[in-house]
C-alpha positions in Angstrom: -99.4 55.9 85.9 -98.5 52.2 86.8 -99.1 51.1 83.2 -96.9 54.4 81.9 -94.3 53.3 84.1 -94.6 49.6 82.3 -94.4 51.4 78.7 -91.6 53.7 79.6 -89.5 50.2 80.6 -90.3 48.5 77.5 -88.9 52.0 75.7 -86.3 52.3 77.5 -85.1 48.7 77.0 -81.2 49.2 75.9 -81.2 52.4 76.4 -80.6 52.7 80.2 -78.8 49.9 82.0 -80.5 48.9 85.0 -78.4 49.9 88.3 -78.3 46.8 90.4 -78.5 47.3 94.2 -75.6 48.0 96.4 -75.0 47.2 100.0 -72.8 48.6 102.1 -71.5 47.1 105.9 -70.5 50.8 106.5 -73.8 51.9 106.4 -75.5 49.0 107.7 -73.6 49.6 111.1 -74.4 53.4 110.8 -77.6 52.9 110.3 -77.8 49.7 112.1 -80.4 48.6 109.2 -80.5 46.5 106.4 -79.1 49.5 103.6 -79.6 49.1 99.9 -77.8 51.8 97.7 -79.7 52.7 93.7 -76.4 53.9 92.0 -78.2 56.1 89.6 -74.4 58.4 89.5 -73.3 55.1 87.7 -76.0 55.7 84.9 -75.7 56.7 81.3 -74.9 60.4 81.6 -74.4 60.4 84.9 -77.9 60.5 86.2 -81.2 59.3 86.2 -82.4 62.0 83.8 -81.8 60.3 80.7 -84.5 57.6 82.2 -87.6 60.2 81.8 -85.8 62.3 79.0 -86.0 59.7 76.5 -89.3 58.4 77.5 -90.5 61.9 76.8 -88.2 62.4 73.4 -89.2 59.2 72.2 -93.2 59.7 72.5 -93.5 62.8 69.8 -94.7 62.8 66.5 -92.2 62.7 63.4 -93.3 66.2 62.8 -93.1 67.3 66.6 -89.1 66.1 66.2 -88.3 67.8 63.2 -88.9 71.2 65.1 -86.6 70.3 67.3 -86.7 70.2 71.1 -85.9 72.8 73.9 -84.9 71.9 77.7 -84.0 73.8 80.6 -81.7 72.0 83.0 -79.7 72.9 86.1 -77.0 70.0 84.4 -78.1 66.9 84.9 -81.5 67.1 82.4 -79.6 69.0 80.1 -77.1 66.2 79.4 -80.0 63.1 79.4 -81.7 65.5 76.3 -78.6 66.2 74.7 -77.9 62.6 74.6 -81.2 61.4 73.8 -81.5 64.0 71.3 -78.4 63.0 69.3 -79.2 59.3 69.4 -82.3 60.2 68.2 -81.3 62.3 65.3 -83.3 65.6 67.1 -82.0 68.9 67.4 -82.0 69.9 70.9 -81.4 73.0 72.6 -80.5 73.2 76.1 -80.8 76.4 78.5 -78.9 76.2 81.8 -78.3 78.9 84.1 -74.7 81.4 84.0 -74.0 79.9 87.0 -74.1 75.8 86.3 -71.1 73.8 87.0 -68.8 74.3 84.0 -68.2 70.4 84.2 -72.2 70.0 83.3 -72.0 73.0 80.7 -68.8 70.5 78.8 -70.5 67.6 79.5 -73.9 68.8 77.3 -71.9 70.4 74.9 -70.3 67.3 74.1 -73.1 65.2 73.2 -73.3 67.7 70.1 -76.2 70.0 70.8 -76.7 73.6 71.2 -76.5 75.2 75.0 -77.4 78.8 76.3 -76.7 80.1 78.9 -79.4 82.4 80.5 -80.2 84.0 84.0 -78.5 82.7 87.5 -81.2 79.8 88.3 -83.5 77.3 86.9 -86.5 79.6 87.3 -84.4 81.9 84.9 -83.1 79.4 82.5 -86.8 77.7 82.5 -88.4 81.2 81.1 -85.5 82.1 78.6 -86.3 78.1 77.3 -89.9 79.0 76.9 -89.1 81.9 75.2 -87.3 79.6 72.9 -90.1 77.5 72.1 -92.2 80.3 71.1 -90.0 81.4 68.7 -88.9 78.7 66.9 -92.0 76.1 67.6 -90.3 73.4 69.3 -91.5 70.8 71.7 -90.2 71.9 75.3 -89.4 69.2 77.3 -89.8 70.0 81.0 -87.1 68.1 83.9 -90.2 67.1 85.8 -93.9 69.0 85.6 -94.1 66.1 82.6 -96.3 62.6 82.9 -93.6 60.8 80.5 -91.0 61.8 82.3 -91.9 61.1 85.4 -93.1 57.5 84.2 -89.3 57.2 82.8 -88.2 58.1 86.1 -90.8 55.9 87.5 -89.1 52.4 85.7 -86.3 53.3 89.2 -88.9 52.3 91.1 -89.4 49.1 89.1 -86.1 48.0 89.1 -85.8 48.6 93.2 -88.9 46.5 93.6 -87.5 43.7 91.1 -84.6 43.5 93.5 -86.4 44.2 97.3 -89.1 44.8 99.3 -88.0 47.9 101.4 -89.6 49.2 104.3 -88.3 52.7 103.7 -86.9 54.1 100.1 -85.6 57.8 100.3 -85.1 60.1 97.5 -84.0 63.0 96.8 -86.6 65.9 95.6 -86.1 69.0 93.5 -89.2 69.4 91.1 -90.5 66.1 92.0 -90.5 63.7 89.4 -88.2 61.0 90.2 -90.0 61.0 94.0 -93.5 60.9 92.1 -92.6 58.2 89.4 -90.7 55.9 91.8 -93.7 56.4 94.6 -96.3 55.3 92.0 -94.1 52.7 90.8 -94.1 51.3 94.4 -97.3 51.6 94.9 -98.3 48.9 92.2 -95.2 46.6 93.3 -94.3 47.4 97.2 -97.8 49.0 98.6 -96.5 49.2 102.2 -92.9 51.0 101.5 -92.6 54.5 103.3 -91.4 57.1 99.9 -89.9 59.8 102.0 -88.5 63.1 100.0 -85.2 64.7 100.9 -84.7 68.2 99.9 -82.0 70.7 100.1 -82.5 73.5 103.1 -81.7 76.3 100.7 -84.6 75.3 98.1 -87.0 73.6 100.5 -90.1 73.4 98.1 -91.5 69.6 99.4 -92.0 70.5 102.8 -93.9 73.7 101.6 -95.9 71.6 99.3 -96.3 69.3 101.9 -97.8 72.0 104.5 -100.2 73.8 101.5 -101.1 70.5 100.2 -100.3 72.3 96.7 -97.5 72.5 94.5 -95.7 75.7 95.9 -92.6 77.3 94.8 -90.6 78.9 98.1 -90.8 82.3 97.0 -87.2 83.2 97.5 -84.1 83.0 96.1 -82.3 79.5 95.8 -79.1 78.8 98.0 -77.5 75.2 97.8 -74.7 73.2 96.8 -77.1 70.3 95.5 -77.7 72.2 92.3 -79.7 69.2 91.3 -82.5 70.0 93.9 -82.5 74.0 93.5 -85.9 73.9 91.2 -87.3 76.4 93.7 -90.8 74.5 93.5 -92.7 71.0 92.8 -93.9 70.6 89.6 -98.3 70.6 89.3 -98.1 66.5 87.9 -95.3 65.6 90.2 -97.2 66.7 92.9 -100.8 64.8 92.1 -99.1 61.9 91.2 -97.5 61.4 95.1 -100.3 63.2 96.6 -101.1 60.5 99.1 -98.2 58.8 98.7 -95.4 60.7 99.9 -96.1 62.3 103.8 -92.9 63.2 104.6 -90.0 66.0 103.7 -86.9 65.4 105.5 -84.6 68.9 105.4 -80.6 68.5 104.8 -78.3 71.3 105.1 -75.2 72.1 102.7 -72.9 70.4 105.7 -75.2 67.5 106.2 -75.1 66.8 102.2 -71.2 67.3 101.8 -71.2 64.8 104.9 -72.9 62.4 102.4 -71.0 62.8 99.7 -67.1 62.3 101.2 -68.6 59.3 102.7 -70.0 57.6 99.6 -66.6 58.8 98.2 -64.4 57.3 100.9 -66.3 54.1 101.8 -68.1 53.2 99.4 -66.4 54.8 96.5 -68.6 56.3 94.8 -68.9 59.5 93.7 -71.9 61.3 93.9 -73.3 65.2 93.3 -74.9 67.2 95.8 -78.7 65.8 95.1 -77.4 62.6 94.8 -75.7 62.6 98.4 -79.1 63.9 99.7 -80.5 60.9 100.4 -77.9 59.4 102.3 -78.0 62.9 104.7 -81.1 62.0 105.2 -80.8 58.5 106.5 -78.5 59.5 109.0 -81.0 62.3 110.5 -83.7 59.7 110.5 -81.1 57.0 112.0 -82.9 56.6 114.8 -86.4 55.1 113.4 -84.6 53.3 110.5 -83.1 50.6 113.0 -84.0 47.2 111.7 -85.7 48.3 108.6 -84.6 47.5 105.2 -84.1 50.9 103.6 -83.2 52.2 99.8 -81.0 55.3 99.3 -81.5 56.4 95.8 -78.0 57.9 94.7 -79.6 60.5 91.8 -76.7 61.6 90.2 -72.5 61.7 90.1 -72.1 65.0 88.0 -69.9 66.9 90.5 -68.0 70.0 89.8 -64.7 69.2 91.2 -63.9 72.4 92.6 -66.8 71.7 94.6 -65.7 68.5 95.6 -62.4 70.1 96.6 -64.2 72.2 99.1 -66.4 69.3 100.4 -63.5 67.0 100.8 -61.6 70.1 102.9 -64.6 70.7 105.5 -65.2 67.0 106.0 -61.4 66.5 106.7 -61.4 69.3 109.1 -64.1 68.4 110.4 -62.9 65.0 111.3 -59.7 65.6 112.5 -57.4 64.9 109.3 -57.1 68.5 108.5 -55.6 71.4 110.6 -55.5 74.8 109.6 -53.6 77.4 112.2 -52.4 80.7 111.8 -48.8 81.1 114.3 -46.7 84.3 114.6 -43.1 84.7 114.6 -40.1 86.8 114.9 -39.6 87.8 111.3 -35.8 86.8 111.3 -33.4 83.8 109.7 -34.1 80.5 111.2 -37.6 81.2 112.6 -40.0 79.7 110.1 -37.4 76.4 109.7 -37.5 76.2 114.0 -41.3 75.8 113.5 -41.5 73.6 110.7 -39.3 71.2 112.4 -41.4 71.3 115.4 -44.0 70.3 113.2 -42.7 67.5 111.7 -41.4 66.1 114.7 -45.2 65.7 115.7 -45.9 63.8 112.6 -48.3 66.2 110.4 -47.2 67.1 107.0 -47.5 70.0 105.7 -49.6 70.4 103.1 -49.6 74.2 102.2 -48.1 77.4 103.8 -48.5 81.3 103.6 -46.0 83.4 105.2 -47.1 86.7 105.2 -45.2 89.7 106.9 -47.4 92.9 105.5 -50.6 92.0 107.7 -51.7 95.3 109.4 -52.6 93.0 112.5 -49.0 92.0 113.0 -46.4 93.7 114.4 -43.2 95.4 112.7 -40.3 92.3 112.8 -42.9 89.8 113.0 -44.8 87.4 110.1 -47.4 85.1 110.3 -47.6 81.9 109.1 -50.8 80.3 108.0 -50.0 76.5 107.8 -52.6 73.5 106.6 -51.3 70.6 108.2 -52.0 66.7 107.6 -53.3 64.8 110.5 -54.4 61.5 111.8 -57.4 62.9 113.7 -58.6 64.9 116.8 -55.7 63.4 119.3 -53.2 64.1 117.1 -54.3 67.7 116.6 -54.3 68.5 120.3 -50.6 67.2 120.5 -49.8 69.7 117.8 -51.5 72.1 120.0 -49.8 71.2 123.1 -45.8 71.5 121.3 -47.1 75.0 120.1 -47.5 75.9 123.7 -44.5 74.1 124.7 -42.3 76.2 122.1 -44.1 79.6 123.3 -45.5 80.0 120.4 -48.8 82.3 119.5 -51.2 80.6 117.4 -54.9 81.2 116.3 -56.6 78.3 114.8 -59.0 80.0 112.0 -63.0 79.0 112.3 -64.3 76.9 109.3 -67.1 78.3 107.4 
Protein backbone atom coordinates (compact mmCIF):
# COMPACT_ATOMS: atom_id res chain seq x y z
CA UNK A 1 0.00 0.00 0.00
CA UNK A 2 2.93 2.38 0.92
CA UNK A 3 4.20 2.38 -2.70
CA UNK A 4 0.25 2.82 -3.97
CA UNK A 5 0.07 5.65 -1.79
CA UNK A 6 3.47 7.11 -3.57
CA UNK A 7 1.84 6.51 -7.20
CA UNK A 8 -1.42 7.91 -6.32
CA UNK A 9 0.71 11.38 -5.22
CA UNK A 10 2.61 11.46 -8.29
CA UNK A 11 -1.14 11.11 -10.15
CA UNK A 12 -2.55 13.30 -8.40
CA UNK A 13 0.12 16.01 -8.81
CA UNK A 14 -2.01 19.27 -9.98
CA UNK A 15 -4.87 17.84 -9.52
CA UNK A 16 -5.52 18.23 -5.63
CA UNK A 17 -3.86 21.11 -3.80
CA UNK A 18 -2.17 19.96 -0.80
CA UNK A 19 -4.03 21.42 2.49
CA UNK A 20 -1.32 22.92 4.57
CA UNK A 21 -1.69 22.45 8.35
CA UNK A 22 -3.72 24.72 10.57
CA UNK A 23 -3.26 25.63 14.17
CA UNK A 24 -5.50 26.96 16.31
CA UNK A 25 -4.83 28.71 20.07
CA UNK A 26 -8.56 28.02 20.66
CA UNK A 27 -8.12 24.52 20.59
CA UNK A 28 -4.75 24.24 21.83
CA UNK A 29 -6.13 25.77 25.28
CA UNK A 30 -9.23 23.31 24.95
CA UNK A 31 -7.27 20.73 24.43
CA UNK A 32 -4.38 21.90 26.26
CA UNK A 33 -2.21 20.04 23.34
CA UNK A 34 -0.28 20.99 20.55
CA UNK A 35 -3.46 20.86 17.74
CA UNK A 36 -2.94 20.59 14.03
CA UNK A 37 -6.10 21.00 11.87
CA UNK A 38 -6.06 19.00 7.82
CA UNK A 39 -8.60 21.41 6.08
CA UNK A 40 -9.67 18.84 3.67
CA UNK A 41 -13.51 21.18 3.60
CA UNK A 42 -10.96 23.61 1.80
CA UNK A 43 -10.25 20.98 -0.96
CA UNK A 44 -11.29 20.77 -4.62
CA UNK A 45 -14.96 19.81 -4.36
CA UNK A 46 -15.21 20.26 -1.02
CA UNK A 47 -13.69 17.12 0.28
CA UNK A 48 -11.14 14.70 0.26
CA UNK A 49 -13.02 12.42 -2.15
CA UNK A 50 -11.77 13.72 -5.20
CA UNK A 51 -8.20 12.54 -3.70
CA UNK A 52 -9.12 8.58 -4.12
CA UNK A 53 -11.74 9.32 -7.00
CA UNK A 54 -9.31 10.32 -9.41
CA UNK A 55 -6.63 7.92 -8.44
CA UNK A 56 -9.24 5.31 -9.17
CA UNK A 57 -10.74 7.10 -12.61
CA UNK A 58 -7.42 7.66 -13.75
CA UNK A 59 -6.03 3.89 -13.49
CA UNK A 60 -8.64 2.18 -16.16
CA UNK A 61 -8.04 1.20 -19.51
CA UNK A 62 -9.08 3.47 -22.58
CA UNK A 63 -11.75 0.93 -23.18
CA UNK A 64 -12.85 0.61 -19.43
CA UNK A 65 -13.51 4.71 -19.86
CA UNK A 66 -15.40 4.69 -22.82
CA UNK A 67 -18.14 2.57 -20.97
CA UNK A 68 -18.39 5.11 -18.72
CA UNK A 69 -18.36 5.00 -15.01
CA UNK A 70 -20.97 4.50 -12.18
CA UNK A 71 -20.74 5.82 -8.42
CA UNK A 72 -22.88 5.75 -5.54
CA UNK A 73 -22.27 8.62 -3.12
CA UNK A 74 -23.99 9.95 0.03
CA UNK A 75 -22.60 13.64 -1.68
CA UNK A 76 -19.29 14.07 -1.11
CA UNK A 77 -17.95 11.00 -3.67
CA UNK A 78 -20.54 11.87 -5.98
CA UNK A 79 -19.13 15.30 -6.62
CA UNK A 80 -15.09 14.10 -6.58
CA UNK A 81 -16.36 11.53 -9.75
CA UNK A 82 -18.41 13.96 -11.34
CA UNK A 83 -15.53 16.25 -11.38
CA UNK A 84 -12.89 13.82 -12.14
CA UNK A 85 -15.15 12.44 -14.73
CA UNK A 86 -15.63 15.67 -16.72
CA UNK A 87 -11.95 16.62 -16.54
CA UNK A 88 -11.32 13.46 -17.72
CA UNK A 89 -13.64 13.36 -20.63
CA UNK A 90 -15.70 10.12 -18.88
CA UNK A 91 -19.23 9.78 -18.69
CA UNK A 92 -20.12 9.30 -15.15
CA UNK A 93 -23.26 8.46 -13.52
CA UNK A 94 -23.86 9.18 -10.00
CA UNK A 95 -26.57 7.49 -7.61
CA UNK A 96 -27.24 9.24 -4.34
CA UNK A 97 -30.02 8.51 -2.06
CA UNK A 98 -33.84 10.65 -2.13
CA UNK A 99 -32.83 11.92 0.88
CA UNK A 100 -29.06 13.65 0.19
CA UNK A 101 -28.67 17.23 0.86
CA UNK A 102 -30.15 19.05 -2.14
CA UNK A 103 -26.92 21.32 -1.87
CA UNK A 104 -24.74 17.93 -2.72
CA UNK A 105 -27.48 16.80 -5.39
CA UNK A 106 -26.65 20.84 -7.25
CA UNK A 107 -23.35 20.58 -6.48
CA UNK A 108 -22.87 17.01 -8.77
CA UNK A 109 -25.15 18.16 -11.11
CA UNK A 110 -23.11 20.91 -11.95
CA UNK A 111 -19.98 19.41 -12.82
CA UNK A 112 -22.10 18.12 -15.90
CA UNK A 113 -22.83 14.50 -15.24
CA UNK A 114 -25.84 12.42 -14.85
CA UNK A 115 -27.42 11.80 -11.08
CA UNK A 116 -30.24 9.39 -9.89
CA UNK A 117 -31.74 9.44 -7.29
CA UNK A 118 -32.56 5.99 -5.65
CA UNK A 119 -33.68 4.54 -2.22
CA UNK A 120 -33.30 6.68 1.27
CA UNK A 121 -29.53 5.47 2.10
CA UNK A 122 -26.29 4.58 0.73
CA UNK A 123 -26.97 0.84 1.09
CA UNK A 124 -29.93 1.69 -1.26
CA UNK A 125 -28.28 4.00 -3.71
CA UNK A 126 -25.11 1.41 -3.63
CA UNK A 127 -27.49 -1.54 -5.07
CA UNK A 128 -29.55 0.68 -7.62
CA UNK A 129 -25.60 1.80 -8.85
CA UNK A 130 -24.79 -1.85 -9.26
CA UNK A 131 -27.75 -2.38 -10.99
CA UNK A 132 -26.49 0.25 -13.29
CA UNK A 133 -23.32 -1.37 -14.07
CA UNK A 134 -24.86 -4.49 -15.08
CA UNK A 135 -26.86 -3.00 -17.44
CA UNK A 136 -24.86 -0.79 -19.28
CA UNK A 137 -21.15 -2.36 -18.51
CA UNK A 138 -19.57 0.28 -16.76
CA UNK A 139 -16.71 0.41 -14.39
CA UNK A 140 -18.29 1.09 -10.76
CA UNK A 141 -16.31 3.01 -8.71
CA UNK A 142 -16.82 2.23 -5.11
CA UNK A 143 -16.41 5.44 -2.18
CA UNK A 144 -14.09 3.22 -0.24
CA UNK A 145 -14.16 -0.96 -0.44
CA UNK A 146 -11.48 0.17 -3.47
CA UNK A 147 -7.36 -0.26 -3.09
CA UNK A 148 -6.89 2.99 -5.45
CA UNK A 149 -8.99 4.84 -3.64
CA UNK A 150 -7.95 4.34 -0.54
CA UNK A 151 -4.19 4.86 -1.69
CA UNK A 152 -5.64 8.48 -3.12
CA UNK A 153 -6.95 8.98 0.13
CA UNK A 154 -3.86 7.66 1.54
CA UNK A 155 -1.50 10.72 -0.17
CA UNK A 156 -3.56 12.84 3.37
CA UNK A 157 -1.53 10.98 5.27
CA UNK A 158 1.63 11.90 3.28
CA UNK A 159 1.08 15.35 3.31
CA UNK A 160 0.40 15.39 7.39
CA UNK A 161 3.62 13.47 7.76
CA UNK A 162 5.52 15.99 5.29
CA UNK A 163 4.43 18.67 7.69
CA UNK A 164 4.53 16.81 11.47
CA UNK A 165 5.23 14.04 13.52
CA UNK A 166 1.89 13.59 15.59
CA UNK A 167 1.48 11.59 18.44
CA UNK A 168 -2.25 11.21 17.83
CA UNK A 169 -4.09 11.93 14.23
CA UNK A 170 -8.06 11.39 14.40
CA UNK A 171 -10.24 10.83 11.51
CA UNK A 172 -13.36 10.49 10.77
CA UNK A 173 -14.73 6.92 9.61
CA UNK A 174 -17.77 5.95 7.46
CA UNK A 175 -16.64 3.03 5.00
CA UNK A 176 -13.19 3.31 5.98
CA UNK A 177 -10.98 4.43 3.40
CA UNK A 178 -9.63 7.69 4.28
CA UNK A 179 -8.86 5.99 8.04
CA UNK A 180 -7.15 3.00 6.16
CA UNK A 181 -5.10 4.99 3.42
CA UNK A 182 -3.91 7.74 5.89
CA UNK A 183 -3.09 4.75 8.69
CA UNK A 184 -0.91 2.96 6.09
CA UNK A 185 0.43 6.11 4.89
CA UNK A 186 1.64 6.70 8.51
CA UNK A 187 2.82 3.65 9.05
CA UNK A 188 5.74 4.05 6.34
CA UNK A 189 6.44 7.83 7.44
CA UNK A 190 5.26 8.25 11.40
CA UNK A 191 5.32 4.45 12.75
CA UNK A 192 4.53 5.48 16.31
CA UNK A 193 1.35 7.89 15.67
CA UNK A 194 -1.92 6.56 17.36
CA UNK A 195 -4.76 6.50 14.02
CA UNK A 196 -7.91 6.64 16.09
CA UNK A 197 -11.50 6.43 13.98
CA UNK A 198 -14.37 8.61 14.87
CA UNK A 199 -17.66 7.50 13.89
CA UNK A 200 -21.17 8.82 14.04
CA UNK A 201 -23.48 7.06 17.05
CA UNK A 202 -26.33 6.59 14.57
CA UNK A 203 -24.11 4.42 12.00
CA UNK A 204 -21.49 3.02 14.38
CA UNK A 205 -19.90 0.41 12.00
CA UNK A 206 -15.84 0.80 13.37
CA UNK A 207 -16.54 -0.04 16.73
CA UNK A 208 -18.53 -3.17 15.46
CA UNK A 209 -15.74 -3.98 13.18
CA UNK A 210 -13.50 -3.31 15.80
CA UNK A 211 -15.30 -5.91 18.40
CA UNK A 212 -15.77 -8.81 15.39
CA UNK A 213 -12.46 -8.19 14.11
CA UNK A 214 -14.38 -8.27 10.56
CA UNK A 215 -15.78 -5.80 8.42
CA UNK A 216 -19.45 -5.70 9.81
CA UNK A 217 -22.24 -3.62 8.66
CA UNK A 218 -24.66 -2.52 11.95
CA UNK A 219 -27.59 -4.26 10.82
CA UNK A 220 -29.94 -1.39 11.33
CA UNK A 221 -31.20 1.44 9.93
CA UNK A 222 -28.80 4.63 9.60
CA UNK A 223 -29.66 7.82 11.85
CA UNK A 224 -27.21 10.87 11.65
CA UNK A 225 -26.61 14.29 10.73
CA UNK A 226 -22.95 13.38 9.39
CA UNK A 227 -24.35 11.99 6.18
CA UNK A 228 -20.73 11.65 5.23
CA UNK A 229 -20.27 8.74 7.83
CA UNK A 230 -23.83 6.87 7.40
CA UNK A 231 -22.18 3.99 5.14
CA UNK A 232 -23.81 1.56 7.58
CA UNK A 233 -20.57 -0.72 7.43
CA UNK A 234 -16.59 -0.88 6.76
CA UNK A 235 -15.60 -1.74 3.54
CA UNK A 236 -13.69 -5.68 3.25
CA UNK A 237 -10.08 -3.69 1.87
CA UNK A 238 -10.54 -0.79 4.21
CA UNK A 239 -10.72 -2.97 6.89
CA UNK A 240 -7.33 -5.29 6.04
CA UNK A 241 -5.57 -2.50 5.18
CA UNK A 242 -5.86 -0.86 9.08
CA UNK A 243 -6.18 -4.16 10.59
CA UNK A 244 -3.42 -3.68 13.17
CA UNK A 245 -3.22 -0.30 12.74
CA UNK A 246 -6.18 1.30 13.90
CA UNK A 247 -7.32 -0.06 17.82
CA UNK A 248 -9.56 2.41 18.61
CA UNK A 249 -13.38 3.76 17.69
CA UNK A 250 -14.31 6.76 19.48
CA UNK A 251 -18.42 7.22 19.31
CA UNK A 252 -19.82 11.04 18.75
CA UNK A 253 -23.36 11.86 19.04
CA UNK A 254 -25.45 14.31 16.61
CA UNK A 255 -25.04 17.02 19.68
CA UNK A 256 -21.37 16.27 20.15
CA UNK A 257 -20.74 16.68 16.19
CA UNK A 258 -22.93 20.01 15.73
CA UNK A 259 -20.80 21.11 18.89
CA UNK A 260 -17.78 20.65 16.47
CA UNK A 261 -19.02 22.17 13.71
CA UNK A 262 -20.28 25.91 15.21
CA UNK A 263 -17.03 25.88 16.79
CA UNK A 264 -14.83 25.45 13.66
CA UNK A 265 -17.43 27.92 12.25
CA UNK A 266 -17.08 30.51 14.99
CA UNK A 267 -13.39 30.31 15.90
CA UNK A 268 -11.68 29.06 13.55
CA UNK A 269 -13.85 29.91 10.61
CA UNK A 270 -14.26 27.30 8.88
CA UNK A 271 -16.99 25.58 7.80
CA UNK A 272 -17.25 22.09 7.98
CA UNK A 273 -20.07 19.04 7.32
CA UNK A 274 -21.16 16.71 9.78
CA UNK A 275 -18.15 14.01 9.06
CA UNK A 276 -15.95 16.61 8.81
CA UNK A 277 -16.73 18.02 12.44
CA UNK A 278 -16.34 14.45 13.74
CA UNK A 279 -13.07 14.53 14.41
CA UNK A 280 -12.89 17.48 16.34
CA UNK A 281 -16.04 15.88 18.71
CA UNK A 282 -13.87 13.50 19.24
CA UNK A 283 -10.84 15.32 20.61
CA UNK A 284 -12.83 16.92 23.03
CA UNK A 285 -14.19 13.40 24.49
CA UNK A 286 -10.66 12.20 24.57
CA UNK A 287 -9.45 15.71 26.10
CA UNK A 288 -8.26 14.27 28.88
CA UNK A 289 -5.38 11.81 27.50
CA UNK A 290 -4.56 14.19 24.59
CA UNK A 291 -2.80 16.76 27.17
CA UNK A 292 0.65 17.44 25.89
CA UNK A 293 0.42 15.50 22.80
CA UNK A 294 0.76 16.84 19.36
CA UNK A 295 -2.49 15.77 17.78
CA UNK A 296 -4.06 16.01 13.91
CA UNK A 297 -7.80 16.62 13.35
CA UNK A 298 -8.56 15.69 9.86
CA UNK A 299 -11.42 18.21 8.82
CA UNK A 300 -13.04 15.55 5.89
CA UNK A 301 -15.27 17.74 4.20
CA UNK A 302 -17.20 21.37 4.12
CA UNK A 303 -20.35 20.30 1.96
CA UNK A 304 -23.07 21.40 4.53
CA UNK A 305 -26.68 21.70 3.79
CA UNK A 306 -27.48 25.01 5.13
CA UNK A 307 -30.68 24.30 6.48
CA UNK A 308 -28.79 21.94 8.53
CA UNK A 309 -26.46 24.37 9.54
CA UNK A 310 -29.39 26.59 10.50
CA UNK A 311 -30.47 24.06 12.98
CA UNK A 312 -26.86 23.39 14.37
CA UNK A 313 -26.13 26.98 14.77
CA UNK A 314 -29.79 27.27 16.86
CA UNK A 315 -28.97 24.34 19.47
CA UNK A 316 -25.45 25.48 19.98
CA UNK A 317 -26.71 29.10 20.68
CA UNK A 318 -29.23 27.75 23.06
CA UNK A 319 -27.17 25.81 24.36
CA UNK A 320 -24.69 28.37 25.30
CA UNK A 321 -26.70 30.98 26.48
CA UNK A 322 -27.03 33.33 23.26
CA UNK A 323 -30.40 32.07 22.52
CA UNK A 324 -33.68 32.07 24.54
CA UNK A 325 -36.78 30.60 23.50
CA UNK A 326 -40.00 31.18 26.10
CA UNK A 327 -43.44 30.76 25.69
CA UNK A 328 -45.48 33.74 28.18
CA UNK A 329 -49.23 34.19 28.45
CA UNK A 330 -51.20 37.27 28.38
CA UNK A 331 -54.47 38.94 28.69
CA UNK A 332 -55.56 39.01 25.05
CA UNK A 333 -56.35 42.83 25.10
CA UNK A 334 -54.73 46.32 23.47
CA UNK A 335 -51.43 47.25 25.01
CA UNK A 336 -50.50 43.77 26.42
CA UNK A 337 -48.15 42.29 23.99
CA UNK A 338 -46.33 46.05 23.55
CA UNK A 339 -46.08 46.07 27.93
CA UNK A 340 -44.07 42.82 27.39
CA UNK A 341 -41.97 43.64 24.58
CA UNK A 342 -40.79 46.71 26.35
CA UNK A 343 -40.04 44.73 29.31
CA UNK A 344 -37.90 42.95 27.15
CA UNK A 345 -35.96 45.29 25.68
CA UNK A 346 -35.40 47.08 28.66
CA UNK A 347 -33.35 43.88 29.71
CA UNK A 348 -31.25 44.16 26.63
CA UNK A 349 -32.34 40.86 24.38
CA UNK A 350 -33.59 41.53 20.98
CA UNK A 351 -36.06 39.97 19.68
CA UNK A 352 -35.38 37.91 17.08
CA UNK A 353 -38.84 36.24 16.08
CA UNK A 354 -42.33 36.11 17.71
CA UNK A 355 -45.64 34.01 17.46
CA UNK A 356 -48.66 35.32 19.06
CA UNK A 357 -51.14 32.78 18.94
CA UNK A 358 -54.68 33.18 20.62
CA UNK A 359 -56.55 29.76 19.22
CA UNK A 360 -54.31 27.32 21.41
CA UNK A 361 -56.78 24.84 23.09
CA UNK A 362 -54.39 25.03 26.25
CA UNK A 363 -55.11 28.76 26.69
CA UNK A 364 -57.76 30.26 28.13
CA UNK A 365 -60.74 32.36 26.34
CA UNK A 366 -59.28 36.33 26.53
CA UNK A 367 -55.86 35.12 26.74
CA UNK A 368 -52.83 34.56 23.87
CA UNK A 369 -49.59 33.25 24.09
CA UNK A 370 -46.67 34.48 22.90
CA UNK A 371 -43.78 32.39 21.87
CA UNK A 372 -40.75 34.78 21.69
CA UNK A 373 -36.91 33.83 20.55
CA UNK A 374 -34.85 36.23 22.19
CA UNK A 375 -31.06 37.45 21.58
CA UNK A 376 -28.88 37.08 24.47
CA UNK A 377 -25.37 37.51 25.84
CA UNK A 378 -25.26 34.21 27.77
CA UNK A 379 -26.58 32.22 30.79
CA UNK A 380 -26.59 35.54 33.31
CA UNK A 381 -28.25 37.43 31.07
CA UNK A 382 -31.03 34.82 30.55
CA UNK A 383 -31.82 34.46 34.29
CA UNK A 384 -32.33 38.35 34.45
CA UNK A 385 -34.84 37.97 31.80
CA UNK A 386 -36.28 35.32 33.88
CA UNK A 387 -36.23 37.22 37.06
CA UNK A 388 -38.25 40.72 35.21
CA UNK A 389 -40.76 37.97 34.02
CA UNK A 390 -41.44 37.25 37.56
CA UNK A 391 -41.26 40.69 38.60
CA UNK A 392 -44.03 41.71 36.03
CA UNK A 393 -46.36 38.62 37.15
CA UNK A 394 -46.02 37.20 34.22
CA UNK A 395 -46.56 33.21 33.32
CA UNK A 396 -44.01 31.85 31.20
CA UNK A 397 -42.81 28.29 30.13
CA UNK A 398 -39.49 28.02 28.67
CA UNK A 399 -39.85 25.16 25.87
CA UNK A 400 -37.25 22.03 26.19
CA UNK A 401 -34.69 21.81 23.20
CA UNK A 402 -34.68 18.64 21.30
Amino acid sequence: MPEQIEQARGRLDGIIKPTPLMRSATLERILEADVRIKPENLQKTGSFKIRGAYNRLITLTDEQKSRGVVAASAGNHGQALAYAATRAGVTATIVMPATAAIAKIDATRSYGQSVVLEGVDYQAAHAAATKICAERGASFIDAYDDSCVIAGQGTVGMEIADEVTPDVVIVPVGGGGLIAGIAAALALRAPNAEVIGVEAAGSPQLSASLAADAPASIGRPVDTIADGLATGRIGAIPFEVMRGRVRRAVTVDDFEIGEAVLLLLERLKLLAEGAGAAALAGALKLKDELKGKTVVLVVSGGNIDINLLDRIIGHGLVKVGRLFRVAVDLRDRPGELGKLLSMIGATGANVRAIDHDRTRRDVAIGGARVMLELETRGPAHIDAIREQLKLHGYDFTVPAVG
